[in-house]
C-alpha positions as CSV (number, residue, x, y, z in Angstrom):
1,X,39.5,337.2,195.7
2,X,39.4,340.2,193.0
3,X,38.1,343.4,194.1
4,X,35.2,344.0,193.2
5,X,35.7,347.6,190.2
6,X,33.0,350.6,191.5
7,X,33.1,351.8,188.0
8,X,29.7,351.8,185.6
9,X,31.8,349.1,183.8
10,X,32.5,346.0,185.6
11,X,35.4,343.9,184.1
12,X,34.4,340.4,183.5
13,X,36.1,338.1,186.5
14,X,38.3,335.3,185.2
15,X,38.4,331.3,186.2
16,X,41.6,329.2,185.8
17,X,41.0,326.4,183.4
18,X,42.8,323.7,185.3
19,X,41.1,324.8,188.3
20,X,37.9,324.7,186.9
21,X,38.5,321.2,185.1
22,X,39.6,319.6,188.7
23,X,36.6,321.3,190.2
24,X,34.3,319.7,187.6
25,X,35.5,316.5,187.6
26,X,35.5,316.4,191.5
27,X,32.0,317.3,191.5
28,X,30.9,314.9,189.2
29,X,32.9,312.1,191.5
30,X,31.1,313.3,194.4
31,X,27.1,313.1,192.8
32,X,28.1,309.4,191.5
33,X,29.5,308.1,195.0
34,X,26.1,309.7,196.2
35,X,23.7,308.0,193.9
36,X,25.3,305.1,193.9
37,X,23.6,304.6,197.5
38,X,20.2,305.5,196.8
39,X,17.2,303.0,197.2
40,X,14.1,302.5,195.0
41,X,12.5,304.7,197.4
42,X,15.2,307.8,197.1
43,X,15.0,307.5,193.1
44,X,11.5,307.8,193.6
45,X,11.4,310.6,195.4
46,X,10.3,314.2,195.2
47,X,13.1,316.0,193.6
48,X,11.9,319.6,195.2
49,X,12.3,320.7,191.4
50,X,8.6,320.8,189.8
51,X,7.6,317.8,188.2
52,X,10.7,315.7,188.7
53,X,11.5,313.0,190.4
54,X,14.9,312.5,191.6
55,X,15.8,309.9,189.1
56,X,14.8,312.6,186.3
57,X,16.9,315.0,188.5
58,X,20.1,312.6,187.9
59,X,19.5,312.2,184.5
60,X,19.5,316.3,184.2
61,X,22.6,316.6,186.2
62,X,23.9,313.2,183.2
63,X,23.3,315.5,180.6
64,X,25.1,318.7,182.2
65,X,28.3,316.1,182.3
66,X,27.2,315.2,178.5
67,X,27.2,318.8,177.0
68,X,30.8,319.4,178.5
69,X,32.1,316.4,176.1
70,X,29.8,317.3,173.0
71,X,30.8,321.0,173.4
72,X,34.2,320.7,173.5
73,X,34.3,318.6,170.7
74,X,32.7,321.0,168.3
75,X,34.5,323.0,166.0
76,X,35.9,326.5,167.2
77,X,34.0,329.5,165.9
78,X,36.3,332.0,164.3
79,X,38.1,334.3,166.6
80,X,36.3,338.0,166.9
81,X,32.5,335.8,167.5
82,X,30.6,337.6,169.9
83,X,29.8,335.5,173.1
84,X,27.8,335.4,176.1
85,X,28.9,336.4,179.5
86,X,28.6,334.3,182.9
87,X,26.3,337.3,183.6
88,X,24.4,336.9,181.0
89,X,24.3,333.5,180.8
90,X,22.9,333.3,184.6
91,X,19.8,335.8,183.8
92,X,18.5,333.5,181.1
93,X,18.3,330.6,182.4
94,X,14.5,330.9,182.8
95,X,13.8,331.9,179.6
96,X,14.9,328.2,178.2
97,X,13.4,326.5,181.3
98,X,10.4,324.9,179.4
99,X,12.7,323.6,176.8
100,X,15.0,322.1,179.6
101,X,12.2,320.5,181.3
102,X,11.3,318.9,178.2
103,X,14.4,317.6,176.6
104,X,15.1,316.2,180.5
105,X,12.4,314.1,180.7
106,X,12.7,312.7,177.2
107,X,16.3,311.8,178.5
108,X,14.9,310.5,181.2
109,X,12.4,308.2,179.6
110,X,15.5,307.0,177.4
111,X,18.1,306.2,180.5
112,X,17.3,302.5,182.0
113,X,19.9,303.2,184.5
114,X,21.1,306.7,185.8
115,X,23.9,305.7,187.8
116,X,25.5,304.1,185.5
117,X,25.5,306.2,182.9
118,X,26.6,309.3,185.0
119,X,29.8,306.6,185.7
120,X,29.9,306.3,182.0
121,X,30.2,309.5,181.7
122,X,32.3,310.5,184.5
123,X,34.9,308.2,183.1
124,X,34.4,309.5,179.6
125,X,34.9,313.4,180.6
126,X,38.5,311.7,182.6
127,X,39.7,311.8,179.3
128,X,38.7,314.8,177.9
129,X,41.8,317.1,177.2
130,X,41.9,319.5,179.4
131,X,43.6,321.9,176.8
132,X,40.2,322.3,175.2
133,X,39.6,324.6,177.7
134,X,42.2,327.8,176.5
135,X,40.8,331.2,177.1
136,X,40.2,332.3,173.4
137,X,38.3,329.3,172.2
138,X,34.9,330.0,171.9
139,X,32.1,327.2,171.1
140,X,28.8,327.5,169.4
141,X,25.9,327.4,172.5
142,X,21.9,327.9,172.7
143,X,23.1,331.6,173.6
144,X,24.5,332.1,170.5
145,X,28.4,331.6,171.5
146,X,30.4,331.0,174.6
147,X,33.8,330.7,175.7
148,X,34.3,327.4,176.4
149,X,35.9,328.0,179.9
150,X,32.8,329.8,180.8
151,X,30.9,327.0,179.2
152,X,32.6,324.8,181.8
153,X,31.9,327.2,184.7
154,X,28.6,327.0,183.9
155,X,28.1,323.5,184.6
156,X,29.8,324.1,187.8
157,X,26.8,325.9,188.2
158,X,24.5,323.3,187.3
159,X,26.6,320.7,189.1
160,X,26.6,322.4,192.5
161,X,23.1,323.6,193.0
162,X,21.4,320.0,191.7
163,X,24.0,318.1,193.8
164,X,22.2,320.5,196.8
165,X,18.7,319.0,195.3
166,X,19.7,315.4,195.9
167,X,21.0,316.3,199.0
168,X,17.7,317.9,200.0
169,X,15.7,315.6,198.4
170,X,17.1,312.2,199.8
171,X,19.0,313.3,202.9
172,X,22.1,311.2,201.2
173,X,24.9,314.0,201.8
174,X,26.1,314.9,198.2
175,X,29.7,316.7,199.3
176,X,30.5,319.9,197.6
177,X,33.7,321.0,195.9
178,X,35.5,323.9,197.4
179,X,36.4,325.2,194.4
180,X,33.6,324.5,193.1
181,X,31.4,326.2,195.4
182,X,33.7,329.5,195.5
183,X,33.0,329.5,191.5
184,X,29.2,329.3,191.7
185,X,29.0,331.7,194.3
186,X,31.2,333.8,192.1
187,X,29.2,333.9,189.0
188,X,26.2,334.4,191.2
189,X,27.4,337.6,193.3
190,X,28.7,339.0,189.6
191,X,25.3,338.4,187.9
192,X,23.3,339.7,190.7
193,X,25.6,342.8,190.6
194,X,24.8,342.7,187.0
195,X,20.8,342.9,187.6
196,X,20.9,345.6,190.0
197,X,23.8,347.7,188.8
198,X,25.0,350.5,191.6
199,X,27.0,350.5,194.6
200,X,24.8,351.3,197.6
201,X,24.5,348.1,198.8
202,X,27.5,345.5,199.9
203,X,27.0,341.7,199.7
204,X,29.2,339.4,201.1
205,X,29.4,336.1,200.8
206,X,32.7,334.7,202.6
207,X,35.2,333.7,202.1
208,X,34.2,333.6,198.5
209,X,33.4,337.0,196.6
210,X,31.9,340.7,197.9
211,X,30.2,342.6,194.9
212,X,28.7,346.4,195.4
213,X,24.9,346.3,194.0
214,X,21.2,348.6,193.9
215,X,21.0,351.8,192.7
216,X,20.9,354.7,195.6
217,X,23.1,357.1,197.1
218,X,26.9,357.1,196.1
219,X,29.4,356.4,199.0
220,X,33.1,358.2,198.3
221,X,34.7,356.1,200.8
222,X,34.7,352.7,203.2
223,X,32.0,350.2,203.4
224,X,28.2,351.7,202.0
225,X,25.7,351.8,204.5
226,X,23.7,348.9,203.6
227,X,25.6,345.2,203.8
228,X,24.2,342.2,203.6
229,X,26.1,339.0,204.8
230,X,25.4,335.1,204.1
231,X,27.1,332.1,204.1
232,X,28.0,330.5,200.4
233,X,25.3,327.5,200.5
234,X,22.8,330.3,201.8
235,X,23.5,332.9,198.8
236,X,23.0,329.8,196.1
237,X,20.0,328.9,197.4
238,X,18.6,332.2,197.5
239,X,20.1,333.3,194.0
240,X,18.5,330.4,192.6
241,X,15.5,330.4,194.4
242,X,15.5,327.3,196.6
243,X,15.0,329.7,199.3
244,X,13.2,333.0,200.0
245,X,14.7,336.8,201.5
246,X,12.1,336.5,203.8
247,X,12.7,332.4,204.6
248,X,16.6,333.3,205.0
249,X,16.0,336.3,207.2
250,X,13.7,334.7,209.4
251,X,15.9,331.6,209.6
252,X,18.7,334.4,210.4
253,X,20.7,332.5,207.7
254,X,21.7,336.2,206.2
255,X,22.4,339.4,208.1
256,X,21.1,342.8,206.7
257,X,21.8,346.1,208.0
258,X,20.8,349.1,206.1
259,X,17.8,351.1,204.6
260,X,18.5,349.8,201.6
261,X,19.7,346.3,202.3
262,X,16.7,344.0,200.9
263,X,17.7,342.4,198.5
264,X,13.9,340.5,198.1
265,X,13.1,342.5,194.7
266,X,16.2,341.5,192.8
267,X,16.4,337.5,193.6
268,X,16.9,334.8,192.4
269,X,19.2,335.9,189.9
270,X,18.6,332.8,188.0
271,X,15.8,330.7,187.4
């Protein structure tokens, strides 16, 4: 795991493409054998997510799969374009959400059968080239411009905390890709870091990423006086706001020692 810079200027963390292709393809492997056991009752069913059902849920995390194929098969903008960060990327989230919601449920209206077109699309992303995902390309996006890598990551993102939603929602158990889950928690850590620049307070999330965060007191040496500890599956829920500070401390699901060590005012990181 990189360590984390204490400098002002954080550098930007990397992902390895062909890591982050098997990752994404295992993930989507894992949501189809899942939903390919549902019953009427389960597609029916609460999603947790407001105004969906899980069926429209599915379809969301169909059109996450989609945008990886139609991305990468847009034309490269010119080397020199000015992206968006994973940081970024992660804090505005909930500024598009209406438009999301939306365009999902228009999808959703459209899609007869979820399942299979998720396997549709599963199959189709098998034989995407995987070369499409080199560092310097960078592809046009709703935030202006991304690398397509961090594109990718992205719907890591989106892959891993909806495949948590149908887990929750139906009780089927939707398994999780390592890698995939140590990249979500990564982007998540960095963009919390992000929000609350400083470096009084530690958070850890093993074995997966540590970032230094809040404003306050400089330390000059060792640990800062104010850590805060969780489990990955706990920091994803809370950064995206599936659960509460308060729910996660009371459920002793993260441990916080520290004056400073509340992170309550700064989460979820993304919407």
């Amino acid at each position: 795991m990189p360590t984390p810079r204490r400098s002002a200027a954080r550098r930007a963390r990397t992902y390895d493409p062909d890591r982050t292709w098997r990752a994404l393809t295992a993930q989507v492997e894992h949501v189809l054998t899942a939903v390919r056991e549902l019953t009427p009752e389960q597609w029916a069913a609460d999603s947790g997510l407001p105004g969906w059902d899980v069926r429209t849920l599915v379809v969301h995390i169909v059109r996450q799969v989609t945008s990886v194929r139609e991305l990468l098969a847009q034309e490269p903008l010119p080397p020199g374009t000015a992206v968006t960060g994973l940081d970024t990327w992660a804090r505005s989230t909930a500024g598009i959400a209406d438009l999301l919601d939306a365009d999902t449920k228009e999808s959703a209206a459209a899609t007869a059968d979820p399942a299979a077109a998720l396997a549709a699309e599963a199959a189709l992303l098998a034989l995407q080239e995987q070369d499409a995902l080199r560092a310097d390309l960078v592809v046009p996006h709703v935030f202006t411009a991304m690398r397509a890598l961090d594109f990718t990551v992205t719907r890591l993102v989106e892959l891993v905390v909806h495949s948590d939603d149908l887990t929750r929602a139906t009780g089927v158990e939707v398994e999780l890709d390592r890698q995939a889950v140590a990249a979500v928690v990564r982007v998540l850590a960095d963009a919390l870091a992000a929000a609350a620049p400083g470096n009084s307070v530690e958070v850890r999330i093993p074995p997966y990423a540590a970032v230094q965060c809040v404003e306050g007191p400089r330390h000059t040496r060792g640990t800062p006086p104010n850590v805060v500890e969780t489990d990955p599956l706990t920091w994803i829920r809370l950064a995206t706001g599936r659960l509460s500070w308060d729910e996660a401390l009371d459920a002793a699901r993260v441990a916080a020692s520290g004056e400073r060590a509340d992170l309550g005012p700064h989460l979820p990181v993304m919407g």
